[in-house]
C-alpha positions as CSV (number, residue, x, y, z in Angstrom):
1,X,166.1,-223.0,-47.0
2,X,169.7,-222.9,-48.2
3,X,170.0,-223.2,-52.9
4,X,172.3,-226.6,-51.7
5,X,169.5,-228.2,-49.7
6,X,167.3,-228.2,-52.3
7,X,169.1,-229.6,-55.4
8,X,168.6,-232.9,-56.5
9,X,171.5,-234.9,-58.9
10,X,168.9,-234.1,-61.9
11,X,168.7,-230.8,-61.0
12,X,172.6,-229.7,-61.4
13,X,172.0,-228.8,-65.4
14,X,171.2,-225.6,-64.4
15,X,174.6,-224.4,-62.4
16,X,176.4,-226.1,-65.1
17,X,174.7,-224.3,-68.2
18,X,174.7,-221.1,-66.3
19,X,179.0,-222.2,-65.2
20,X,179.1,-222.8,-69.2
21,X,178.1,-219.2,-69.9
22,X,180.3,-217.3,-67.1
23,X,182.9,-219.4,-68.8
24,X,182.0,-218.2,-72.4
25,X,181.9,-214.3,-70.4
26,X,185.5,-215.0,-69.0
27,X,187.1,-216.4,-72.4
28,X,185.3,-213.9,-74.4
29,X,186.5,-210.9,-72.1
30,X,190.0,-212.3,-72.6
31,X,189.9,-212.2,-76.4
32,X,188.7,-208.6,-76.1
33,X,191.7,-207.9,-73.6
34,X,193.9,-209.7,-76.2
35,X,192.9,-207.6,-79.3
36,X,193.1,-203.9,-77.6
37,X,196.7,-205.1,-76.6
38,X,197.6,-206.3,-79.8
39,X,196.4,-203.6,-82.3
40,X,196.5,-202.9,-84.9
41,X,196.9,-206.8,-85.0
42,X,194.8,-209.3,-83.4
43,X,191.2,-208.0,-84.9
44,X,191.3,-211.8,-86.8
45,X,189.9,-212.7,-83.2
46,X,186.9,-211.5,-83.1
47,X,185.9,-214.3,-85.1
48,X,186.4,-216.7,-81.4
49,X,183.9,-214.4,-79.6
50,X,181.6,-214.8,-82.5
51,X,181.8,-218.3,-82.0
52,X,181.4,-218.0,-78.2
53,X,178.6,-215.8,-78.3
54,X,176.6,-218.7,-81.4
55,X,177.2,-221.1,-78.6
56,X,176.1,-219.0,-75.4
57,X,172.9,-218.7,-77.6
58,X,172.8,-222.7,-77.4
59,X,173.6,-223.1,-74.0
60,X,170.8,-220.2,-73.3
61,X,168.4,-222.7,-75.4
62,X,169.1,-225.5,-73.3
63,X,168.4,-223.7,-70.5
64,X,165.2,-222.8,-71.6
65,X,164.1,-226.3,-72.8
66,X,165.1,-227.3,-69.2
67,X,163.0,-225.2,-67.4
68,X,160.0,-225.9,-69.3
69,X,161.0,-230.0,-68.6
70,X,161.5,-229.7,-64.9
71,X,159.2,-230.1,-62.6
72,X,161.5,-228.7,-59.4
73,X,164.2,-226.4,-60.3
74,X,167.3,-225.5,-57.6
75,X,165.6,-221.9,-58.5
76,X,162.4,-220.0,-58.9
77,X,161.7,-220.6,-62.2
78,X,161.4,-216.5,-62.9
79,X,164.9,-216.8,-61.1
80,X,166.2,-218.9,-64.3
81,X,164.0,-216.8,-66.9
82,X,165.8,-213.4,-65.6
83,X,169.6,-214.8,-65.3
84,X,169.4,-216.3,-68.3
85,X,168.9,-213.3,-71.0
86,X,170.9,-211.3,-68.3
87,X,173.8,-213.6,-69.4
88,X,173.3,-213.9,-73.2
89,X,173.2,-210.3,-73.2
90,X,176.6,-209.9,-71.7
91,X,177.9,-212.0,-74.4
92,X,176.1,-210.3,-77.2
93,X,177.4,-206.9,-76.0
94,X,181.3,-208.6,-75.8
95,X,180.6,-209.5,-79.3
96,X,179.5,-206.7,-80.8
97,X,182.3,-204.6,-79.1
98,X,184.8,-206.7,-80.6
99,X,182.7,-206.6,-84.3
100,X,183.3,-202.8,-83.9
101,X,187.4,-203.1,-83.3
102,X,187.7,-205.4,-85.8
103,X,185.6,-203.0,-88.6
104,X,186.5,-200.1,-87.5
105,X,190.5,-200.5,-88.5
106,X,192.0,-198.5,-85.4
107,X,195.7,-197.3,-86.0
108,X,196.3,-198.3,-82.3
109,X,195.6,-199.3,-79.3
110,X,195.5,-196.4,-76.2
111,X,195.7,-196.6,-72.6
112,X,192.0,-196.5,-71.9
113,X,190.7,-199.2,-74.8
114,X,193.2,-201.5,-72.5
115,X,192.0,-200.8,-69.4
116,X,188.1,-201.0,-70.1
117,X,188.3,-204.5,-71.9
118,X,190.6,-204.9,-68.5
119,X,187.7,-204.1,-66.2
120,X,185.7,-206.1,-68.2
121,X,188.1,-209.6,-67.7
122,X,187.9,-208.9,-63.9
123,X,184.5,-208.4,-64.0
124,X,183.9,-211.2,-65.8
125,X,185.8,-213.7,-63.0
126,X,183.5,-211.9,-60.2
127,X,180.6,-212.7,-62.2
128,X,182.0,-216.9,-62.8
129,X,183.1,-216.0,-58.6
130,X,179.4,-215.2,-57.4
131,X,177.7,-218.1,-59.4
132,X,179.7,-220.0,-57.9
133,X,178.9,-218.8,-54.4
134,X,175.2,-219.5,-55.0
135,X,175.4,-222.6,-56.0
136,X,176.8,-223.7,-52.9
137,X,175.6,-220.5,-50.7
138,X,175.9,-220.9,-46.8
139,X,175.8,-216.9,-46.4
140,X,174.5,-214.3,-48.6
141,X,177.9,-212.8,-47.9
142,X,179.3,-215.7,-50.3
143,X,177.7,-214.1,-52.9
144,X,177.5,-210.4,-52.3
145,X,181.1,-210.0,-51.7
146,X,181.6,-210.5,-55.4
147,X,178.4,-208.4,-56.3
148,X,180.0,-205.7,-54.8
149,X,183.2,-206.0,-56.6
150,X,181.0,-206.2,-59.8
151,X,179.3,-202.5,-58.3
152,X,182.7,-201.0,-58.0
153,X,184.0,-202.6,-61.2
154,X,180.8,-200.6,-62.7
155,X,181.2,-197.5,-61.3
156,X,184.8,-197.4,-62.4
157,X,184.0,-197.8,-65.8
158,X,181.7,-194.9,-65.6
159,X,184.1,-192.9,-64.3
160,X,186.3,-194.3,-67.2
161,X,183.8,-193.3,-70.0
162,X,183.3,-189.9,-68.4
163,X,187.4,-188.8,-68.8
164,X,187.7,-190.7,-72.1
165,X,185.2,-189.0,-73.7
166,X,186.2,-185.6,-72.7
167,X,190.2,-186.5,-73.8
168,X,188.4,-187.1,-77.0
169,X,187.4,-184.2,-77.6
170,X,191.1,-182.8,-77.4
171,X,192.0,-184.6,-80.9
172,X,192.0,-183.2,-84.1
173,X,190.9,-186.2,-85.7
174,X,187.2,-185.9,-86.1
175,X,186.8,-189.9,-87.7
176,X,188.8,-191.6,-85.0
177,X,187.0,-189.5,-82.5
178,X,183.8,-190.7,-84.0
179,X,184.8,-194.6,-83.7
180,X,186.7,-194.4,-80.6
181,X,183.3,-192.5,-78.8
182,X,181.4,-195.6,-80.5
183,X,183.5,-198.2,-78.7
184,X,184.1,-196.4,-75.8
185,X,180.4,-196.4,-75.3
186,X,180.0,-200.4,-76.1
187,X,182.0,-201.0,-73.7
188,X,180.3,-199.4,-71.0
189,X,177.3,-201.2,-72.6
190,X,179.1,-204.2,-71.3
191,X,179.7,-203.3,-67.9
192,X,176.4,-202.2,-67.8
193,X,174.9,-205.7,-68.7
194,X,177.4,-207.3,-66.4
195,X,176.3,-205.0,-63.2
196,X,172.6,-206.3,-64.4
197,X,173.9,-209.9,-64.1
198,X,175.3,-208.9,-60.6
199,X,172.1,-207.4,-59.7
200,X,170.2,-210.7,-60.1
201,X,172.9,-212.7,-58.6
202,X,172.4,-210.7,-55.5
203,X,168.5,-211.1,-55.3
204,X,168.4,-214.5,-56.0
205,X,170.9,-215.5,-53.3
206,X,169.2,-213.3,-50.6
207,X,165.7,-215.4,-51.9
208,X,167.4,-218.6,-51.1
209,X,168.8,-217.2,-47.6
């Protein structure tokens, strides 16, 4: 049985909480995308994913205090209990990526601080993409299409931190190589927790198939 046949009006808190937090992902990953093309400027923003991570913890809450009031749920239950954290920790780890910019007090910005945080954006709009594909899932194909742009997304980044790390290594300067490894890394902590997300996107929508 199809995720659409089975939710009733009641039940639709729980694609909008979980739309609230690929929203939070999405503006969160564009403040990050903002700051590594404005530095030295632009660190003041890390104060907004703060904020959006403080309110992802709400929503993630609610979510909770749902489950445990429903008696039918559009998902497994388990299903809710495992995207849930999978989504709060995306957020944490886009907050404490940006924490690090902002304390850290880079000179500059570089070529590869822009295009991990702009890995992250687009993985952020497959992960908003695929919930909404399960939500309304008539194929598993709705929903693994934009898993597997989330894969590729990952595996790029890897590929990113791998080359990064060793150009690092060709600098003299032995601090910035220490903070710029140290970001580098959260980064790919991000992607990491996003490829998790994707991962549970994909087995709940082949559940409901």
């Amino acid at each position: 049985m199809r995720i659409r046949d089975l939710i009733l009006p009641e039940d639709q808190i729980f694609f909008t909480l979980f739309k609230d937090m690929a929203e939070k992902i999405k503006e969160a990953a564009t403040t990050l995308n903002e700051i590594t093309h404005e530095l030295p400027e632009g660190t003041e923003k890390s104060h907004k994913v703060r904020q959006l991570e403080h309110l992802g913890d709400e929503t993630t809450r609610h979510i909770y205090e749902h489950l445990n009031e429903s008696l039918i749920t559009p998902l497994e239950p388990d299903e809710i209990a495992r995207l849930a954290p999978a989504f709060d920790d995306v957020l944490d780890k886009l907050d404490w990526v940006t924490h690090q910019i902002a304390t850290y007090e880079l000179p500059q910005s570089n070529d590869v601080l822009k295009e991990y945080s702009y890995l992250i954006v687009m993985t952020g709009n497959e992960i908003a993409d695929a919930l909404d594909a399960l939500g309304t899932l008539n194929h598993p194909k709705d929903v693994s299409s934009h898993v597997v742009e989330i894969s590729r997304l990952y595996n790029l980044s890897g590929e990113l931190l791998s080359r990064a790390v060793l150009d690092l290594f060709k600098t003299q300067d032995l601090l910035l190589i220490i903070k710029l490894k140290d970001i580098y890394e959260s980064m790919a902590k991000v992607m990491e927790k996003c490829n998790d997300v994707g991962h549970a996107l994909a087995d709940i929508s082949m559940s409901h198939t």
